[in-house]
C-alpha positions in Angstrom: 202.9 71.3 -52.2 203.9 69.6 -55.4 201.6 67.3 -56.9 204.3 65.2 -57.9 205.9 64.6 -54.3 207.9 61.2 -56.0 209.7 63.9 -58.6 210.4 66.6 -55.5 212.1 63.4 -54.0 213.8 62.6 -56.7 214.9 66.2 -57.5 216.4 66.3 -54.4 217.9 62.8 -54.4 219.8 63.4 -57.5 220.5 66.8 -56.3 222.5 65.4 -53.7 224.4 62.6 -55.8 225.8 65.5 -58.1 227.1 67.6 -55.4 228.6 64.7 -54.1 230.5 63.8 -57.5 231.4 67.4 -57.9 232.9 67.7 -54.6 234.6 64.4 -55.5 236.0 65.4 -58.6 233.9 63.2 -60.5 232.1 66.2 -62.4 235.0 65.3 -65.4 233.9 61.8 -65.6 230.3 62.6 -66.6 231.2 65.4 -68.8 232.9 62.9 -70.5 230.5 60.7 -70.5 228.3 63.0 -72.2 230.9 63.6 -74.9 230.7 60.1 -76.1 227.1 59.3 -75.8 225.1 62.9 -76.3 227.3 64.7 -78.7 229.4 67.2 -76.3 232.7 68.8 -78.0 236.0 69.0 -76.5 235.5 72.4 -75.9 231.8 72.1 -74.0 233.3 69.6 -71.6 236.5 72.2 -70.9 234.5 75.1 -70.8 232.0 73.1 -68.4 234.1 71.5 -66.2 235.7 75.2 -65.4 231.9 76.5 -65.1 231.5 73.6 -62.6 234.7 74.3 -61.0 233.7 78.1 -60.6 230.0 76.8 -58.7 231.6 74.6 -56.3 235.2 76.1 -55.3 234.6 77.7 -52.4 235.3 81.5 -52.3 234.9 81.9 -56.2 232.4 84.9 -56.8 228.9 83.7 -58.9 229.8 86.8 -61.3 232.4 84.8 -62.6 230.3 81.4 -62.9 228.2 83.7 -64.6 230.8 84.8 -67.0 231.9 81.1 -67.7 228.0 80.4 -68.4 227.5 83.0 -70.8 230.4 82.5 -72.5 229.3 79.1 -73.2 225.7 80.0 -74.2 226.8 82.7 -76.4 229.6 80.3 -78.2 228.1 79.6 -81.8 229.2 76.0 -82.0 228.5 75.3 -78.1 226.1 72.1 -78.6 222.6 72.3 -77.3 223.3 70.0 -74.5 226.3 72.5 -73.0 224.3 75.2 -73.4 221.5 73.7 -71.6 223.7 72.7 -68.5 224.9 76.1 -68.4 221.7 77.4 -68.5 220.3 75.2 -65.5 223.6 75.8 -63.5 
């Protein structure tokens, strides 16, 4: 048991809410988001909305989410924040 039982719930909570924007096509909008206000490229919110696409199409092997997540980690002018959601994803 967690001794933060407030963060597991909130874990969870937001867990939810982001599977719900994915699945509603709403992954773009944050990604965008991001690029205005925490410094993600062009490129990171491409290359992350394809990783994202990858996770939740159904069918789509993880290999290849894999593959998109490594190939944004390993880009040298990836910004810290992409390669962080990659990471985490």
């Amino acid at each position: 048991m967690s001794d933060f039982p407030q963060a597991d719930d909130s874990l969870g909570l937001m867990t939810r809410f982001f599977v719900e924007d994915v699945n509603n096509h709403r992954f773009r909008y944050h990604l965008l988001r991001l690029q205005a206000m925490a410094g993600l490229t062009e490129q990171d919110v491409e290359e992350l909305g394809e990783l994202g696409r990858l996770v939740f199409q159904n069918g789509q092997t993880p290999n290849q989410a894999a593959d998109q997540a490594a190939k944004i980690a390993g880009r040298p002018d990836a910004s810290p924040l992409a390669i962080t959601i990659a990471g985490i994803v």
